[in-house]
mmJSON file of the N, C-alpha and C atoms, coordinates in Angstrom:
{"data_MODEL":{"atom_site":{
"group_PDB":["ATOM","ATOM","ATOM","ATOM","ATOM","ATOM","ATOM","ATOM","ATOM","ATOM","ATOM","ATOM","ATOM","ATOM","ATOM","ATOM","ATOM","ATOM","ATOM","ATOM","ATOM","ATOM","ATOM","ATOM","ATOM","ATOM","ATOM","ATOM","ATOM","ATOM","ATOM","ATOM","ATOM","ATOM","ATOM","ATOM","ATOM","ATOM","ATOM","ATOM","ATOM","ATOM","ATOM","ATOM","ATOM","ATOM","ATOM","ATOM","ATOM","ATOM","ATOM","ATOM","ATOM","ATOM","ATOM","ATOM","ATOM","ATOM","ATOM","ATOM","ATOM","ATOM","ATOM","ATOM","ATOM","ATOM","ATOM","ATOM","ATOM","ATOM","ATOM","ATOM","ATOM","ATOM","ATOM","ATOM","ATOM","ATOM","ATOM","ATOM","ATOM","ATOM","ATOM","ATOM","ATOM","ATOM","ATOM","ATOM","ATOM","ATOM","ATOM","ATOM","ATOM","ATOM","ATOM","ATOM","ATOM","ATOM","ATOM","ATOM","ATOM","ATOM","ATOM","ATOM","ATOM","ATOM","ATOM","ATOM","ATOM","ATOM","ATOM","ATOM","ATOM","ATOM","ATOM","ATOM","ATOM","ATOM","ATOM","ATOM","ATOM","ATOM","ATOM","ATOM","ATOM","ATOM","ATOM","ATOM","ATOM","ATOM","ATOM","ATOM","ATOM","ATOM","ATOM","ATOM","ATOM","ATOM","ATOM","ATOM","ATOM","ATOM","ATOM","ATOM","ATOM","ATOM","ATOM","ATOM","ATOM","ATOM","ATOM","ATOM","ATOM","ATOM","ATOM","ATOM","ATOM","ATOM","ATOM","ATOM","ATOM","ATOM","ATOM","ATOM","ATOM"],
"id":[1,2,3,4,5,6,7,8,9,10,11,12,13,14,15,16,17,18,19,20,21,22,23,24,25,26,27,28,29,30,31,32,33,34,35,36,37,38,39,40,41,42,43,44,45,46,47,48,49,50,51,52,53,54,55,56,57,58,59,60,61,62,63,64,65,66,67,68,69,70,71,72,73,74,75,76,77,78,79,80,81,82,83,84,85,86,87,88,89,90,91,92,93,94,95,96,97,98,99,100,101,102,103,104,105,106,107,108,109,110,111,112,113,114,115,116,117,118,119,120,121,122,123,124,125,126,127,128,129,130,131,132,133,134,135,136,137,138,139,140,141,142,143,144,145,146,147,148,149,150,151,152,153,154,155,156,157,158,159,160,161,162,163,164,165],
"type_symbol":["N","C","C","N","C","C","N","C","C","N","C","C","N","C","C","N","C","C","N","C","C","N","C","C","N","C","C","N","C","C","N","C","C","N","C","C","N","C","C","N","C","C","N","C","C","N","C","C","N","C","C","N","C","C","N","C","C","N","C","C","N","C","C","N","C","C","N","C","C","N","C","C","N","C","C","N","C","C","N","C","C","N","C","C","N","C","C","N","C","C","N","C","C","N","C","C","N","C","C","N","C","C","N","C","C","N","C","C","N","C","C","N","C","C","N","C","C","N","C","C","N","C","C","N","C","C","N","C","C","N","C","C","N","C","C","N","C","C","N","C","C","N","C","C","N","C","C","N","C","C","N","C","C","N","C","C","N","C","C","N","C","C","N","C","C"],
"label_atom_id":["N","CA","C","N","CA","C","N","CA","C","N","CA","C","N","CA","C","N","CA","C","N","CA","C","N","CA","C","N","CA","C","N","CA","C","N","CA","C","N","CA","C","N","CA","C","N","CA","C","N","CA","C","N","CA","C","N","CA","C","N","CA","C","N","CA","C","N","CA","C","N","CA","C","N","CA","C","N","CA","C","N","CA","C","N","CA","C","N","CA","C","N","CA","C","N","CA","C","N","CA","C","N","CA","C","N","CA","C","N","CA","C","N","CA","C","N","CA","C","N","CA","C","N","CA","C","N","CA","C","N","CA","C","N","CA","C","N","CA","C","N","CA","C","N","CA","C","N","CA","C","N","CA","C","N","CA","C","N","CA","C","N","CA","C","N","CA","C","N","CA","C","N","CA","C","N","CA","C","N","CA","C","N","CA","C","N","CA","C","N","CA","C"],
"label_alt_id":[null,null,null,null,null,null,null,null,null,null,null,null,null,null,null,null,null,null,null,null,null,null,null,null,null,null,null,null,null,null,null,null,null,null,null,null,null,null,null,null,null,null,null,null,null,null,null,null,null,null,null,null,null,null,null,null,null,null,null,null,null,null,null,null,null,null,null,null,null,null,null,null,null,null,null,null,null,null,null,null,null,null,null,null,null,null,null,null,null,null,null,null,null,null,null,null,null,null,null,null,null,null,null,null,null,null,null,null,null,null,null,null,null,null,null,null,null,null,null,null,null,null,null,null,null,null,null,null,null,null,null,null,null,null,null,null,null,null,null,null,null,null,null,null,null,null,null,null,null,null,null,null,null,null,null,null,null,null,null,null,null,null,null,null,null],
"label_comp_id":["UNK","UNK","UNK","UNK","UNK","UNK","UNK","UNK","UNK","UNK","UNK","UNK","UNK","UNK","UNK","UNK","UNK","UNK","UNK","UNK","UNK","UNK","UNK","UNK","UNK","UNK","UNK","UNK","UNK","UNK","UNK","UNK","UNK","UNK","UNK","UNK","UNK","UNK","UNK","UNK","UNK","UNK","UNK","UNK","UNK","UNK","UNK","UNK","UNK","UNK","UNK","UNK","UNK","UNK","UNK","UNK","UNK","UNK","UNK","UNK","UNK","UNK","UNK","UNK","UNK","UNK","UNK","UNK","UNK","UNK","UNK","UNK","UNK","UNK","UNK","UNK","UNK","UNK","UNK","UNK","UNK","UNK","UNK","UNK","UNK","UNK","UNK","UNK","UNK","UNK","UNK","UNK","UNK","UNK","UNK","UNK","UNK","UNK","UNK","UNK","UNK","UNK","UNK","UNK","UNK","UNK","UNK","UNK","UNK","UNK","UNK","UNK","UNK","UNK","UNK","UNK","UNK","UNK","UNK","UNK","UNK","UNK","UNK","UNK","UNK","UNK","UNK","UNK","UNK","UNK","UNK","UNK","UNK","UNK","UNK","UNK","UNK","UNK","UNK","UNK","UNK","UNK","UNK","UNK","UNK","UNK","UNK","UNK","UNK","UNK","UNK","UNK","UNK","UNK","UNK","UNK","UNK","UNK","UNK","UNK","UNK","UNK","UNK","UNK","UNK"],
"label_asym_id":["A","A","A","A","A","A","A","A","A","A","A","A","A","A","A","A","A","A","A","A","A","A","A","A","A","A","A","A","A","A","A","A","A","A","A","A","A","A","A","A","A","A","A","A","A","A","A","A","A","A","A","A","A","A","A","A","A","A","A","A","A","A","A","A","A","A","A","A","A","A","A","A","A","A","A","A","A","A","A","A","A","A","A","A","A","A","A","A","A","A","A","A","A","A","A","A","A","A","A","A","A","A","A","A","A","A","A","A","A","A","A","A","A","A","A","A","A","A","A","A","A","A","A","A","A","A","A","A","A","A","A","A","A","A","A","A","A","A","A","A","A","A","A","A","A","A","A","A","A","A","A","A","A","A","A","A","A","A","A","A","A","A","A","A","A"],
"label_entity_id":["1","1","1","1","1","1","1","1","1","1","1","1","1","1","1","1","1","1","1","1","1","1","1","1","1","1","1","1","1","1","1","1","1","1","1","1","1","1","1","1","1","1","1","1","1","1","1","1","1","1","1","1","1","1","1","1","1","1","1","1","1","1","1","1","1","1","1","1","1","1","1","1","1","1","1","1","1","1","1","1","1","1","1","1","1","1","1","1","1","1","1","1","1","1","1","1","1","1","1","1","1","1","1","1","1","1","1","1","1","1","1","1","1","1","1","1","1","1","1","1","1","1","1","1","1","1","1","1","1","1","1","1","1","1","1","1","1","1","1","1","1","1","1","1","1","1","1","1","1","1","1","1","1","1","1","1","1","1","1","1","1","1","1","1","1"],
"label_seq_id":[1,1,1,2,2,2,3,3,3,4,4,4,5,5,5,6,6,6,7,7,7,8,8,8,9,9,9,10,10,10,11,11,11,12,12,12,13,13,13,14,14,14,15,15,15,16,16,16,17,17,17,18,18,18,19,19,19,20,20,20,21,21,21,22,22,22,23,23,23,24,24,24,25,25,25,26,26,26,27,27,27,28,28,28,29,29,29,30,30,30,31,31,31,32,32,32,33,33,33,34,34,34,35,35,35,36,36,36,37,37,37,38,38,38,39,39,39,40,40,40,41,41,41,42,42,42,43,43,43,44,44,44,45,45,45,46,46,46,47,47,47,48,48,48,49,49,49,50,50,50,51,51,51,52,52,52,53,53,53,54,54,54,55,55,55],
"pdbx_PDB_ins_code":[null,null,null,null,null,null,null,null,null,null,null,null,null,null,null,null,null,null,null,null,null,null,null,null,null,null,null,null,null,null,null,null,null,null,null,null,null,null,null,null,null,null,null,null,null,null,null,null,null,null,null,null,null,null,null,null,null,null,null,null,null,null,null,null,null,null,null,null,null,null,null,null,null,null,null,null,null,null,null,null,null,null,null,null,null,null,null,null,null,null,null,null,null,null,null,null,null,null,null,null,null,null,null,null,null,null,null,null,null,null,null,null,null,null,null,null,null,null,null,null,null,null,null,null,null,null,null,null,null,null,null,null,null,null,null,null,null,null,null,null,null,null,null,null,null,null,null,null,null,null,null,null,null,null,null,null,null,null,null,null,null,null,null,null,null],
"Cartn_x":[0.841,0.0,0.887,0.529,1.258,0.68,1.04,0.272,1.818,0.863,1.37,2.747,2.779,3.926,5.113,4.819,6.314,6.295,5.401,5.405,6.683,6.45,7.691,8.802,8.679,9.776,10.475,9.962,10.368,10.736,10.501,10.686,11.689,12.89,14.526,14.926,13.985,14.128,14.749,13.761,14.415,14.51,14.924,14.826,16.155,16.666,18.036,18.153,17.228,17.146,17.938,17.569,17.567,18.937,19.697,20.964,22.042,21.351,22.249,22.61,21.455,21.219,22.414,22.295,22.94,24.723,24.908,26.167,26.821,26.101,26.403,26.387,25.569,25.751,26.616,27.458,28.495,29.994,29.883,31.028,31.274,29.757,29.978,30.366,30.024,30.829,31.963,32.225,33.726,34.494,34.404,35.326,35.074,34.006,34.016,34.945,34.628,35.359,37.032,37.142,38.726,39.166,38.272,38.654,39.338,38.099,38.5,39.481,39.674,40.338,41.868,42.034,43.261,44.311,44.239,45.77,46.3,44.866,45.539,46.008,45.327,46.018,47.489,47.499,48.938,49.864,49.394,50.073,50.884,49.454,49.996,50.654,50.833,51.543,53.14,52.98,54.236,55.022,54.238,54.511,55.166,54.626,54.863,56.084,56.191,57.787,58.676,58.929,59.8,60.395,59.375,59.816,59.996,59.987,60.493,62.063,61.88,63.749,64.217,64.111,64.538,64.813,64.287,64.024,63.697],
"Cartn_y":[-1.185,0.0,1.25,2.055,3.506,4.648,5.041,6.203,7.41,9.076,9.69,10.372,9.658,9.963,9.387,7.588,6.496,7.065,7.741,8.479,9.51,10.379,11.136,10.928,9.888,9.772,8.694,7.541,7.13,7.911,9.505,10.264,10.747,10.816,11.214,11.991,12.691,13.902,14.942,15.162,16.346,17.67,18.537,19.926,20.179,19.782,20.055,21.632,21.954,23.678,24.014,24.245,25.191,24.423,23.358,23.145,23.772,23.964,24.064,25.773,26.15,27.508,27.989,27.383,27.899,27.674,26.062,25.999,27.424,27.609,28.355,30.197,30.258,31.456,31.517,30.255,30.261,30.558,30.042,29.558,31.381,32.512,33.47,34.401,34.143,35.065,34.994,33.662,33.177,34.26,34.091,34.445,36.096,36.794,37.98,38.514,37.691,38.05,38.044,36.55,36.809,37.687,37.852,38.97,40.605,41.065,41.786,41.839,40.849,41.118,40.122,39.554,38.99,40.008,40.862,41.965,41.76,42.8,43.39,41.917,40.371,39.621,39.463,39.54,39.141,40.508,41.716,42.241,42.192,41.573,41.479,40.144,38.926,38.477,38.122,39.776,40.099,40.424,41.719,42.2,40.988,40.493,39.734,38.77,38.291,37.518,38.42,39.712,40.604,40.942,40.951,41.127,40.262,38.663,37.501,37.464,37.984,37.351,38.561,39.913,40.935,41.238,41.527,42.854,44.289],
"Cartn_z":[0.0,0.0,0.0,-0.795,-1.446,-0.187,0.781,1.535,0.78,0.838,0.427,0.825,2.13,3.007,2.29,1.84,1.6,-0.222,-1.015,-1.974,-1.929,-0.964,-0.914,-0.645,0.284,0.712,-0.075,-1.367,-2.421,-3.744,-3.866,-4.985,-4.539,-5.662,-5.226,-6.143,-6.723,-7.614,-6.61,-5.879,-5.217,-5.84,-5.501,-6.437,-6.604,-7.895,-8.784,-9.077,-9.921,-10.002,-9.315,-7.764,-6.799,-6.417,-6.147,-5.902,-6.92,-8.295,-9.556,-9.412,-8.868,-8.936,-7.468,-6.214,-5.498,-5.292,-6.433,-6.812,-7.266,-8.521,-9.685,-8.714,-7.816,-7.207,-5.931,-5.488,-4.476,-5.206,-6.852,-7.114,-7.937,-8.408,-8.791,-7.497,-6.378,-5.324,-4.707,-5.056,-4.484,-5.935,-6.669,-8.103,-8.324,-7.811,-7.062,-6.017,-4.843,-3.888,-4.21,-4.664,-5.186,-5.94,-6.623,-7.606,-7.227,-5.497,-5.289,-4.078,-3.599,-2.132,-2.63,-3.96,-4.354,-4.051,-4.879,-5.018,-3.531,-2.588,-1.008,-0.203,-0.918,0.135,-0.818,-1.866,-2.401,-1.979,-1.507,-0.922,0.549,1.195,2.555,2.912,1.886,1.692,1.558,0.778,0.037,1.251,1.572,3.088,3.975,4.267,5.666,5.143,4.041,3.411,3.451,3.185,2.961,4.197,5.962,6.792,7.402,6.85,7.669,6.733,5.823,5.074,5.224,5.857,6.531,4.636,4.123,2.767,3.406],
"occupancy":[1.0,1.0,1.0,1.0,1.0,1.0,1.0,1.0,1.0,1.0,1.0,1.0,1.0,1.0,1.0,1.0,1.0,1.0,1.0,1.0,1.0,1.0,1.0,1.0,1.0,1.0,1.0,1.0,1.0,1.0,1.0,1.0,1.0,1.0,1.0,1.0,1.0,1.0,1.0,1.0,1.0,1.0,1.0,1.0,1.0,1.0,1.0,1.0,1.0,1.0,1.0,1.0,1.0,1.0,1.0,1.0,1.0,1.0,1.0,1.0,1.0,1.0,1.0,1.0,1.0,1.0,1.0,1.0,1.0,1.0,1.0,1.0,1.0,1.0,1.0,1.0,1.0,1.0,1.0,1.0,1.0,1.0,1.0,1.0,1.0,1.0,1.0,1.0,1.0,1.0,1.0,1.0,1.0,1.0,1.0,1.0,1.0,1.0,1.0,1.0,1.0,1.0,1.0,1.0,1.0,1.0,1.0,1.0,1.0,1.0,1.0,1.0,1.0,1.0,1.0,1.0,1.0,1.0,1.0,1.0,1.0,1.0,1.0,1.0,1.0,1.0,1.0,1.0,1.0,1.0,1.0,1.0,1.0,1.0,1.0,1.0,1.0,1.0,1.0,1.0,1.0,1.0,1.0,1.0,1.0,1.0,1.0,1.0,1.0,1.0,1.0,1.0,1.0,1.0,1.0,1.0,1.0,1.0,1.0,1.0,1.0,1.0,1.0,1.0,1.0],
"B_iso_or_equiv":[0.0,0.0,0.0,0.0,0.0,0.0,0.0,0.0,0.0,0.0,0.0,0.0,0.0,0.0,0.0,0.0,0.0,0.0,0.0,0.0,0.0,0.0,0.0,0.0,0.0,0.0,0.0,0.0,0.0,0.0,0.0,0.0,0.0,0.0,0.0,0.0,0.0,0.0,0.0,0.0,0.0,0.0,0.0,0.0,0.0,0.0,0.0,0.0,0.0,0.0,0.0,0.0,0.0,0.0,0.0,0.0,0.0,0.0,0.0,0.0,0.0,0.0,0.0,0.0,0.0,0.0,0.0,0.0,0.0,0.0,0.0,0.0,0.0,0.0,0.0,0.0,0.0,0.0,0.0,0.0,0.0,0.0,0.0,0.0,0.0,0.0,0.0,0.0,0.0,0.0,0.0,0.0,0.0,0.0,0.0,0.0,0.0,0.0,0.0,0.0,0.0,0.0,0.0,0.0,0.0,0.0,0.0,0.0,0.0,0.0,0.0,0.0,0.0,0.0,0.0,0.0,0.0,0.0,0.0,0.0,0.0,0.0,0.0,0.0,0.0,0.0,0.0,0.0,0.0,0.0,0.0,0.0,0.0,0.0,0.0,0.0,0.0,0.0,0.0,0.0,0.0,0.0,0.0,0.0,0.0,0.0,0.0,0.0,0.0,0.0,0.0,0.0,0.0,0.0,0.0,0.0,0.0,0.0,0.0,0.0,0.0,0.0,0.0,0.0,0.0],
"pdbx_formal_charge":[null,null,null,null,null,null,null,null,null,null,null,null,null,null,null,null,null,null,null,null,null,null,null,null,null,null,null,null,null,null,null,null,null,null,null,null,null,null,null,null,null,null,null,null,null,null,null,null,null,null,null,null,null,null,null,null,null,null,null,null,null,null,null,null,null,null,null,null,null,null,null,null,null,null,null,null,null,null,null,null,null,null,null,null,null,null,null,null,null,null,null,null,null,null,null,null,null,null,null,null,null,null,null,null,null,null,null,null,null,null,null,null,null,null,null,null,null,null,null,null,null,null,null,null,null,null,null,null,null,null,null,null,null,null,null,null,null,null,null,null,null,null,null,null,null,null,null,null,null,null,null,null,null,null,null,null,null,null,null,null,null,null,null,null,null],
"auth_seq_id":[1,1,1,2,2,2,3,3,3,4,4,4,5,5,5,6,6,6,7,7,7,8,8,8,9,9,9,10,10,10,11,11,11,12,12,12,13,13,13,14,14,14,15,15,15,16,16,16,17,17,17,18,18,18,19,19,19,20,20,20,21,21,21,22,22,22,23,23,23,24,24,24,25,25,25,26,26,26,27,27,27,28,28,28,29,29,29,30,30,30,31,31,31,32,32,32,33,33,33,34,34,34,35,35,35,36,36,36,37,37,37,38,38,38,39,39,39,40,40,40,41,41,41,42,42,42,43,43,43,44,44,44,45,45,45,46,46,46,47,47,47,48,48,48,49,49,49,50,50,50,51,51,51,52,52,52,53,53,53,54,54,54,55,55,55],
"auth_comp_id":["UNK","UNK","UNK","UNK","UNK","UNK","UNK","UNK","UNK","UNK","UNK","UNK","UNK","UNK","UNK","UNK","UNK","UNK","UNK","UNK","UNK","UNK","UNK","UNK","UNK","UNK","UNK","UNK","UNK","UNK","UNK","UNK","UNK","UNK","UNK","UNK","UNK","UNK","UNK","UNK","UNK","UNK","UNK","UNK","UNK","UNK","UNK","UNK","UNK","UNK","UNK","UNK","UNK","UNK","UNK","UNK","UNK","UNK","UNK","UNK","UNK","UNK","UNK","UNK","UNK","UNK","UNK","UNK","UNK","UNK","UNK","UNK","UNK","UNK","UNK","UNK","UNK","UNK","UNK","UNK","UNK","UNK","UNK","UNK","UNK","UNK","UNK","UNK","UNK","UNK","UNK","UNK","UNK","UNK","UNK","UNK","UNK","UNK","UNK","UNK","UNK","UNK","UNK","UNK","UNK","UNK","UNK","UNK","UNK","UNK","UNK","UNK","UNK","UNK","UNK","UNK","UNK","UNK","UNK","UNK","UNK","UNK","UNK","UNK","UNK","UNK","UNK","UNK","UNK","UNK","UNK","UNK","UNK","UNK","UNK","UNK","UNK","UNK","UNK","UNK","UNK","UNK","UNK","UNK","UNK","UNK","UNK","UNK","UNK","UNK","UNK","UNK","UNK","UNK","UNK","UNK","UNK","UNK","UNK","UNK","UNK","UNK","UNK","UNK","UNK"],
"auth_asym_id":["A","A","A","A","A","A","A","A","A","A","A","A","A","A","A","A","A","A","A","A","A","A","A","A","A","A","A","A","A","A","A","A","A","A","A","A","A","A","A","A","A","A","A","A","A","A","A","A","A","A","A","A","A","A","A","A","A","A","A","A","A","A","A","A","A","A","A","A","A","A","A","A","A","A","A","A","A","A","A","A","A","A","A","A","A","A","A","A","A","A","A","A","A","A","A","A","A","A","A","A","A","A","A","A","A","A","A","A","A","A","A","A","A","A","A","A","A","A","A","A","A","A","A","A","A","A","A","A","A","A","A","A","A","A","A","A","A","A","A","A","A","A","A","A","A","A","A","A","A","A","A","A","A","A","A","A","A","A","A","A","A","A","A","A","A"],
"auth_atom_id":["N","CA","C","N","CA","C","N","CA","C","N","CA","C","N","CA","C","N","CA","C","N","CA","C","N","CA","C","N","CA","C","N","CA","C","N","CA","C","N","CA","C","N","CA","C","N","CA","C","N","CA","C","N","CA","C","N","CA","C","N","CA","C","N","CA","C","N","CA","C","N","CA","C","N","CA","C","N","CA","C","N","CA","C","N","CA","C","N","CA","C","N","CA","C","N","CA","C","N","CA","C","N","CA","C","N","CA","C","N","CA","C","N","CA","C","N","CA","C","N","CA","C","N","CA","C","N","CA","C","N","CA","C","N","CA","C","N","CA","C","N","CA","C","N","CA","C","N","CA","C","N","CA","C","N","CA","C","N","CA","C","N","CA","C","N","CA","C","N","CA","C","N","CA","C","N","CA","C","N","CA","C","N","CA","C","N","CA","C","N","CA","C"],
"pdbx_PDB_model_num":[1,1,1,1,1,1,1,1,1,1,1,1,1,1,1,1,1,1,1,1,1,1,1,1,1,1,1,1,1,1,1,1,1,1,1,1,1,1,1,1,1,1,1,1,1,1,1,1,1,1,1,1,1,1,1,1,1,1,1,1,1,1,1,1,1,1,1,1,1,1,1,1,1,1,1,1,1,1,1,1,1,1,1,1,1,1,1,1,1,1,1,1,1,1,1,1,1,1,1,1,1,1,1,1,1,1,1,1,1,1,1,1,1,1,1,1,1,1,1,1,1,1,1,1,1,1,1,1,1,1,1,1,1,1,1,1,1,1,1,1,1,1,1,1,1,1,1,1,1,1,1,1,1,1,1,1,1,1,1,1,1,1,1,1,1]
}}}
């Protein structure tokens, strides 16, 4: 016997959309963010090597 409960909980669709959608909008703010905060960390990077090998 099919009750509508073991229905759902046998359908493994699930909502793809909305995973595809929040991939695709984690992976556009990561590549944002790097975008803007790359330089100042490759600066302070730079920084902090220059005053460990005494430059």
């Amino acid at each position: 016997m099919r009750t509508p409960i073991r229905e759902r909980l046998l359908d493994e669709r699930g909502d793809v959309p909305g995973w595809v959608l929040i991939t695709l909008m984690t992976a556009g703010l990561v590549i944002v963010i790097w975008g803007l905060a790359g330089p100042a960390l490759s600066g302070v990077f730079d920084q902090a090597i220059s005053r460990v090998l005494g430059f």
